[in-house]
Residue, then its C-alpha position, 0 to 999 in steps of 0.5 A: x499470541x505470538x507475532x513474527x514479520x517475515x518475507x512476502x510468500x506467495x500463499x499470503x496472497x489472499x490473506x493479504x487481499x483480507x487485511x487490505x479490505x479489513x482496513x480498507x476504510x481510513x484503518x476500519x473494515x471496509x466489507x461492507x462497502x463494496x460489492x467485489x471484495x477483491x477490488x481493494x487488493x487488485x489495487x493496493x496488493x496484487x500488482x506489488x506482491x506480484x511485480x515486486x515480491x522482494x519488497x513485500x513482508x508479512x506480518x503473522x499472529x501464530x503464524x497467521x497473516x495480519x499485516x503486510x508492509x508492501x511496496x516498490x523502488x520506483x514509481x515511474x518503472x512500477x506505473x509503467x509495469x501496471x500499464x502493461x501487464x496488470x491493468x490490461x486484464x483489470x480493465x477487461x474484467x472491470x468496464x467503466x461503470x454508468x457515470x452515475x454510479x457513485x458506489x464505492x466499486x464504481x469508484x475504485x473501477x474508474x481508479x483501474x481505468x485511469x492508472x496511478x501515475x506518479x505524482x510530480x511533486x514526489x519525483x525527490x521520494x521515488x519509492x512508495x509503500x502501503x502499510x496495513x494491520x489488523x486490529x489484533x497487531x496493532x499498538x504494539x510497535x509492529x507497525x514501526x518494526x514493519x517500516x523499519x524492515x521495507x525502509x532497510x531494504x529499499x535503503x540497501x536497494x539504493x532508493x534515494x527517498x520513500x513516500x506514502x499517502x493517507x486519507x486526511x480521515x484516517x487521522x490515526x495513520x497520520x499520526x503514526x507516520x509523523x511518529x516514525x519520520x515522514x514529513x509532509x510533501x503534498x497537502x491535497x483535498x482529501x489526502x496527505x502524501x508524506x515524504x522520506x529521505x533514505x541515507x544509503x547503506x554504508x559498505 
């Protein structure tokens, strides 16, 4: 099997959609757990491969998407882009659910309503990313190799600091970012988020 990382294209968008989902429960397939399959991707896929195409890459298997590296320069600026042009139309699509509903779309619907803020302990790390491979690409260093490719570019794109966060159930996500060089900079209840510093490009 023959793997390749390369820019985001616009036909991965759905595959996309897939491996997000497939990997959407701590790093194991969460198709079972939602009802809408496309509610995982409206979150954690579409707005950056929309808003910020130049920060997304593929990873294929014989040309095949199994992977993606996603992400943006500035949270702030990418929060206020979602506010405006991709939770509008979500919310629309997605009403609140009953307050007793507990069901896993429920949950992610309440998500879309609410926005993702920027987290103030994380203003030091501006940029953040989204990491995800199938099994078949993992294990392999594509994973490190994906990293690399996104933290080279948002280094050429100035960004002073990256950061990400993980399910304190996904214990091997955690793991591989401590192996690759991210620090803990936010310890909360069910969740880690890890912090990167980036040293500009030198020209």
């Amino acid at each position: 099997m023959k793997f390749a990382i390369r820019p985001y294209h616009p036909s991965d968008f759905c595959a996309l959609y897939t491996v997000c989902l497939k990997t959407g429960d701590s790093g194991q397939d969460a198709t079972a757990l939602f009802r809408d399959p496309e509610l995982l991707g409206h979150l954690y896929v579409g707005p950056y491969v929309v808003a910020e195409p130049e920060l997304c890459f593929t990873l294929t298997a014989d040309g095949a998407p199994c992977g993606y590296v996603l992400g943006t320069r500035d949270s702030a600026r990418f929060h206020a882009w979602c506010e405006q042009v991709w939770f509008p139309v979500l919310r629309q699509r997605y009403p609140l659910p009953s307050p007793d509903d507990d069901s896993a779309d429920a949950r992610l619907i309440r998500n879309i309503h609410a926005g993702d803020p920027p987290e103030p302990a994380l203003t030091a790390y501006p940029a953040h990313l989204h990491i995800d491979l199938l099994p078949v690409a993992q294990g392999q260093g594509w994973g490190r190799r994906m990293i690399e490719t996104l933290l080279n570019r948002l280094r050429e794109l100035g960004a002073p600091g990256v950061h990400l966060g993980v399910g304190k159930r996904n214990t091997g996500a955690i793991q591989f970012y401590e192996r690759v060089g991210f620090h803990r900079v936010l310890d909360a209840d069910a969740w880690i988020a890890y912090g990167m510093k980036l040293d500009p490009v030198q020209i």
